[in-house]
VEXDREN-2710 file (C-alpha; in Angstrom, 1 decimal):
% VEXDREN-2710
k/r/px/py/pz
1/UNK/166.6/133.1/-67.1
2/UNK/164.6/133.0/-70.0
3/UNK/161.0/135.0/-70.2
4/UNK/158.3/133.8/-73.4
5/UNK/155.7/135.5/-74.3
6/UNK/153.3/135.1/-76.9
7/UNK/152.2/138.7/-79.1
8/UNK/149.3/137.1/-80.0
9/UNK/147.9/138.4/-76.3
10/UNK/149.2/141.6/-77.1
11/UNK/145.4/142.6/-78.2
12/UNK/145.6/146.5/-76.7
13/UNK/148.4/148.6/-75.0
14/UNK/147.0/147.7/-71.5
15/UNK/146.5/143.9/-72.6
16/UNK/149.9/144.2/-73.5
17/UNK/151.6/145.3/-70.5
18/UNK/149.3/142.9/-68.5
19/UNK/150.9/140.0/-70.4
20/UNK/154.8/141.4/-70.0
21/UNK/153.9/142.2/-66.4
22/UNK/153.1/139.0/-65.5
23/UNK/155.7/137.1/-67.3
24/UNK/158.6/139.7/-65.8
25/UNK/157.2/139.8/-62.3
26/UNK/154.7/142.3/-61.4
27/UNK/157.6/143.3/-58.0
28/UNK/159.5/144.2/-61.0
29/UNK/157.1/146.3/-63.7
30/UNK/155.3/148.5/-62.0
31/UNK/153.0/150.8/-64.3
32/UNK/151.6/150.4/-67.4
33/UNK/153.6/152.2/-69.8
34/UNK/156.7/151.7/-71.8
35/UNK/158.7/154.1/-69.1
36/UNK/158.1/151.2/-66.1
37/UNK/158.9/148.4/-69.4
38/UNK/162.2/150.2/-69.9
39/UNK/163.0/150.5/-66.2
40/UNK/162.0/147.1/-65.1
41/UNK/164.5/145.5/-68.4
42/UNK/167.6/147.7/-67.6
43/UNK/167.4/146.7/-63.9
44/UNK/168.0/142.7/-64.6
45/UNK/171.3/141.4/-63.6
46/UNK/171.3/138.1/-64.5
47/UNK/171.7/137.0/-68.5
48/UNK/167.7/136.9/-69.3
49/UNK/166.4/136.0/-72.6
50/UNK/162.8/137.3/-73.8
51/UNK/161.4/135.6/-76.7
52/UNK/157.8/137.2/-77.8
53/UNK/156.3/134.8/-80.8
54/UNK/153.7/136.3/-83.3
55/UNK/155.6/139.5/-83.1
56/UNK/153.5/139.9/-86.3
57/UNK/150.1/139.9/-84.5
58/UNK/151.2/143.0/-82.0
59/UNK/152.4/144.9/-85.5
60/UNK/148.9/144.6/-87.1
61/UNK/147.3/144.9/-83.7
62/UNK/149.2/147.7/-82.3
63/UNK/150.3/149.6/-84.9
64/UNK/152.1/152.4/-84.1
65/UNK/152.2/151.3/-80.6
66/UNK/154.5/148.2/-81.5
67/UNK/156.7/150.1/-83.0
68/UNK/157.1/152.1/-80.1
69/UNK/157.2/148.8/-77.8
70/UNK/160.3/147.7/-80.6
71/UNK/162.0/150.3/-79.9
72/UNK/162.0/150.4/-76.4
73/UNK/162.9/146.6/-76.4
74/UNK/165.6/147.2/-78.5
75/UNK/166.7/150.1/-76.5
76/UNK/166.7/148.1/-73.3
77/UNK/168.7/145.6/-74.9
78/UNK/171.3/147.6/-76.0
79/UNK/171.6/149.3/-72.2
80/UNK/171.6/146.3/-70.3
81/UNK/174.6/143.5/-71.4
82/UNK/172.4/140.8/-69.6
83/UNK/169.3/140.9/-72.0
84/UNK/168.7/139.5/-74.9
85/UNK/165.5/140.1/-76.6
86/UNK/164.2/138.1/-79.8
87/UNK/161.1/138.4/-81.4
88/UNK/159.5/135.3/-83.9
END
């Protein structure tokens, strides 16, 4: 399965979520926090593949925020053997 998203959206931390939320399947993230983002991307089981574009709007947007959100995709990634993250 493969999952794009475009950071460009990403325009607050709640904005943000909204638009990962409703690419990954709102049965799937519940919450609006980087916690329920963590738990909903160690819990796929199928190879999955989530490309977020413009990763360089959510850094000037978000700040310190996306560097949080980096980490806890990267984290994910390296939990769960089925996900692939990539960020353009």
């Amino acid at each position: 399965m493969k999952y794009q998203v475009d950071a460009f959206d990403f325009v607050s931390k709640q904005e943000t979520h909204a638009v990962l939320r409703n690419a990954l399947g709102e049965e799937n993230y519940r919450g609006s926090n980087l916690d329920a983002l963590h738990d909903c991307l160690t819990m796929i089981f199928e190879p999955t593949t989530l490309v977020i574009s413009h990763w360089g709007y959510a850094e000037r947007r978000l700040g310190e925020y996306a560097d949080r959100l980096w980490h806890v995709l990267d984290d994910s990634s390296e939990e769960n053997p089925f996900l692939t993250i990539i960020l353009e």
